[in-house]
Each structure stands twice: as structure tokens, then as C-alpha cells.
N, C-alpha and C positions, 0 to 999 in steps of 0.2 A: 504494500500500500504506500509506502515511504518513495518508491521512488514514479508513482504516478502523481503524488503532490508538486516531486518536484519537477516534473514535467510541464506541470499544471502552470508551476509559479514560474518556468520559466518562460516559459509560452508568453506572457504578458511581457511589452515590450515596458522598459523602465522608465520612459517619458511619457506614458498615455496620460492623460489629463484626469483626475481625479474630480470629483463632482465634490464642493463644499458644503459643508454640511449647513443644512437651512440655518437661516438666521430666526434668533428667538425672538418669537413676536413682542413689540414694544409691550410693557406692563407700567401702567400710571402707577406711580409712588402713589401709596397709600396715604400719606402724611397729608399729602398734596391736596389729594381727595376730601379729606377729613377736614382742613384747612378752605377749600371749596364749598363743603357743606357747610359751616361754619359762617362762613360771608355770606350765602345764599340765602341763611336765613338769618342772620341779623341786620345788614345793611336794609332790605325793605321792608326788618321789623321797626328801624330806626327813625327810616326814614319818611314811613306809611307814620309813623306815632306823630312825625315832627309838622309831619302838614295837618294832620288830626287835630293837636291842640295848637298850630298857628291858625293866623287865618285864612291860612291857604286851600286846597279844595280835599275838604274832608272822604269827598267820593275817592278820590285818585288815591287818596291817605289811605281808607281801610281795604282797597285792593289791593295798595301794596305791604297793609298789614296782613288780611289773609294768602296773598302772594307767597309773603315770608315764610309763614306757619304752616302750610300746606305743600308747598313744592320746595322750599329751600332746602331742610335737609336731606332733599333727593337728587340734588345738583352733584353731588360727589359720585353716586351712580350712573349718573348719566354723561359726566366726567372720563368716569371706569369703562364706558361702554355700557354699562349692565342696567339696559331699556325696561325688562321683565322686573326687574327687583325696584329699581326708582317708581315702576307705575304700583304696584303694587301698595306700596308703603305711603306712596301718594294718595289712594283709595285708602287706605284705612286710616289715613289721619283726617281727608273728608270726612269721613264715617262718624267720626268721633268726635272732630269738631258741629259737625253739622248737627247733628240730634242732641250733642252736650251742650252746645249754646241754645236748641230749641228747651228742651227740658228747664236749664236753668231760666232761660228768657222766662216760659210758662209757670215755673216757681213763681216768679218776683211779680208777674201779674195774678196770680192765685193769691199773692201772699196783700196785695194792694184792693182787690176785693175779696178780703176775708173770707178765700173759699178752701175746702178740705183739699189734701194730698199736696201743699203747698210746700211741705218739708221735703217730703219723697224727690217730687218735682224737679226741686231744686238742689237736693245732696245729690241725685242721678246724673243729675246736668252736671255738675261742679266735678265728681268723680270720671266722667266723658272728657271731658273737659282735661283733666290731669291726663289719663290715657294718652289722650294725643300728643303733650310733653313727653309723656316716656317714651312713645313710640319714635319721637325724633329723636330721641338719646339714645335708643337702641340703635337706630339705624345712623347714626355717625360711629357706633360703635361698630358697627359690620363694615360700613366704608372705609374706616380705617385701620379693615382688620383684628381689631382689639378684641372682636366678638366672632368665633366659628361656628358657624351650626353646622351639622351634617344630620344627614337623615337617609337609614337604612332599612332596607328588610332584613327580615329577621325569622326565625323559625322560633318560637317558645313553647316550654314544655310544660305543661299544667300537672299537678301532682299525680294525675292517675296515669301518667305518661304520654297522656296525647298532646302531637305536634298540631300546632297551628300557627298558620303564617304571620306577621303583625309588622309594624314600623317600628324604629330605634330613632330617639332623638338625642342626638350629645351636641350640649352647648360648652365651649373654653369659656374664659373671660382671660 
């Protein structure tokens, strides 16, 4: 066998042009990303606030306050590339924003005509409302890598020994 290797290897002329190995596709710094998200949503939280309380035009102000709060910490994703993960996180801080300010709005006018579920109303709202804070903190936390989720299948074995298939979530910090 030995000397059909070297047959083999001599065979190949010693200048033939070698094919370079692909170039590693660019990867945005992380940091970068995190940094991105970060400006994304505080410059049109700042700036939505500053025309709010001048007297400049309050409309333009709270677009660019809900602008801030709803798309900015998804600027880093979309940054990264990663279109699926920014809309996503986008949709559920709408989500949370939008029903937690309705809930709390409907508290404060329950609580203005002295009507029942006024408390509820408005701790629902206020707790929606924090949601969508974390949810941005989460997600600068995934942009700049500091957070890993994976998620796996899995076989698990219930005690009388039956397999059944399931999902695995592992979160780092």
C-alpha cells in the first residue's frame, strides 16, 4: 500500500495551485452590538422626553419615545444580521407595552370614577409595563452575548422507564 501513496503523491506536480481556504465570514463585535443597542434606545428615549416636556411637538416627542422603547434594543440584532431575533423581541415588547399601558391607562380611569377592579387594572398594567424593561435587558444581554440560550431535544425517562421525546433549555449568564 506504501508504495501506491507514493505514487499517488508523486503524481501531483509540486507547483499546482492550491485552492485557499475560504475566508471566515465577517462576525460584528459583540461589544459593538451591545453598544448599538444601547444608543438605539436611549438617544430617542432622550430625545422623544426632550421635545415632550419643551415646547416642541409633543407628537414627534412620544414617537420617538415609543420608537426608543420598542425597537431600540433591537438595533444590535439587526446590526448582527439576526432579522428573526430583532422582530421577535420587537413583538413582544409591543405586546407588553401595549396592553400594560392599556391596563394601567384603565386602572387610573377606574380609579377616577370610583369603579371596582381598579387595583387589579392597574398592578396588571404597571407589572406589563416592567416586562417590557426586562425584556430589553434581556435582549442587550443576548446581543452582546453575555446571555446563551440553546435549546435541545431530548429523550426523558419517567420513572416506570418510558422514553418520551421533550425540549432542553440551558440558559449561561
Amino acid at each position: 500500500m506504501l508504495p501506491v501513496l507514493l505514487c499517488v503523491a508523486l503524481a501531483v506536480p509540486a507547483d499546482s495551485p492550491q485552492e485557499a481556504p475560504p475566508a471566515a465570514p465577517h462576525r460584528p463585535d459583540p461589544g459593538v452590538a451591545m453598544l448599538v443597542s444601547i444608543l438605539g434606545t436611549a438617544v430617542p428615549i432622550a430625545a422623544g422626553f426632550g421635545l415632550v416636556v419643551s415646547d416642541g411637538s409633543a407628537d414627534v416627542g412620544v414617537a420617538l419615545l415609543a420608537g426608543g422603547l420598542v425597537v431600540g434594543p433591537s438595533v444590535g440584532h439587526f446590526y448582527r444580521g439576526e432579522r428573526l431575533p430583532a422582530l421577535g423581541f420587537i413583538l413582544g415588547r409591543t405586546a407588553a407595552y401595549g396592553l400594560g399601558a392599556y391596563l394601567f391607562l384603565d386602572g387610573v380611569r377606574r380609579s377616577i370614577h370610583e369603579e371596582r377592579g381598579r387595583e387589579a387594572s392597574t398592578l396588571s398594567g404597571s407589572l406589563l409595563l416592567l416586562s417590557g424593561v426586562v425584556l430589553s435587558l434581556v435582549e442587550i444581554g443576548f446581543v452582546a452575548e453575555r446571555i446563551e440560550a440553546t435549546v435541545a431535544p431530548v429523550a426523558v425517562q419517567d420513572a416506570a422507564g418510558d422514553v418520551a421525546p421533550g425540549l432542553a433549555w440551558a440558559t449561561r449568564f
